[in-house]
C-alpha positions in Angstrom: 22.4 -12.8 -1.1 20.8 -9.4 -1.9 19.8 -6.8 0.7 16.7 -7.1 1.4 15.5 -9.9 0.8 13.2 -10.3 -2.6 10.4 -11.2 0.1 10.7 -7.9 1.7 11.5 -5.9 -1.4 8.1 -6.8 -3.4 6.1 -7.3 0.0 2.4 -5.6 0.0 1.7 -2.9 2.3 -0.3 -5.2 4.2 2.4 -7.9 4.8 5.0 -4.7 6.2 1.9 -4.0 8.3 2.0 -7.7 9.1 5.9 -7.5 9.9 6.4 -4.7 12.0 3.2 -5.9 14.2 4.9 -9.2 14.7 7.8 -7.4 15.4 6.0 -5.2 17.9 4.6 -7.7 19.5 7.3 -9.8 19.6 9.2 -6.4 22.0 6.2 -6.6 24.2 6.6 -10.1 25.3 10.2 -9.0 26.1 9.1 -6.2 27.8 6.7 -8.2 29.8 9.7 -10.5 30.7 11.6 -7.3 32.0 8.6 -6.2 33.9 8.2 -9.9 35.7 11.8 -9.7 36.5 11.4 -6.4 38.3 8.5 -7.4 40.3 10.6 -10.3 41.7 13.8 -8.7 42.2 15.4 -9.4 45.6 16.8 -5.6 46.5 13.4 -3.1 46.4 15.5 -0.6 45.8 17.0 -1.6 42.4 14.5 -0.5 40.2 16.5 0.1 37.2 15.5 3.0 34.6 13.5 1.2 31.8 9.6 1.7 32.2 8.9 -1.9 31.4 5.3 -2.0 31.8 4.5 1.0 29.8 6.4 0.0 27.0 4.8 -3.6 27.3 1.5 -2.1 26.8 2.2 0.3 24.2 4.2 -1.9 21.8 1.1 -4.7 22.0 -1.2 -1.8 21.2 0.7 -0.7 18.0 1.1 -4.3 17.7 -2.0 -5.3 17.7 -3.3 -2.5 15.4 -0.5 -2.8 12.9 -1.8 -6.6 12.9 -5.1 -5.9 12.2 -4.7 -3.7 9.6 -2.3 -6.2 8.3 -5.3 -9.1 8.4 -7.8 -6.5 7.3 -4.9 -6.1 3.9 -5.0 -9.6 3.6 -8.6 -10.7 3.5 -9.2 -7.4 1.1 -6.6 -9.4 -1.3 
């Protein structure tokens, strides 16, 4: 199996858009996870470093643009 796939390789801009969206949005739901689980933590002290709500709403912003341009691409096609 070639690297990448021939599905990536001859993708349209639109369906990379459509990807990295997906993929986008697909961090902010783990983000959001992260966030929930320091919200419920036990010990108010261990806060941990990772800004978990900021990057929660920043990746489903450039997720949600990157997938719009993406349907935009593919209703154009």
């Amino acid at each position: 199996m070639a690297w990448p796939p021939d599905f990536i390789r001859f993708a349209s801009d639109a369906t990379m858009a459509g990807l990295w969206g997906g993929a986008l949005l697909l961090l902010s739901l783990v983000a959001m996870l992260g966030d929930w689980r320091r919200r419920r933590r036990s010990d108010i002290n261990a806060v941990g470093w990772v800004p978990w709500r900021d990057l929660s709403a920043l990746s489903a912003f450039a997720g949600a643009v990157l997938m719009a341009m993406a349907v935009s691409g593919w209703m154009k096609a």
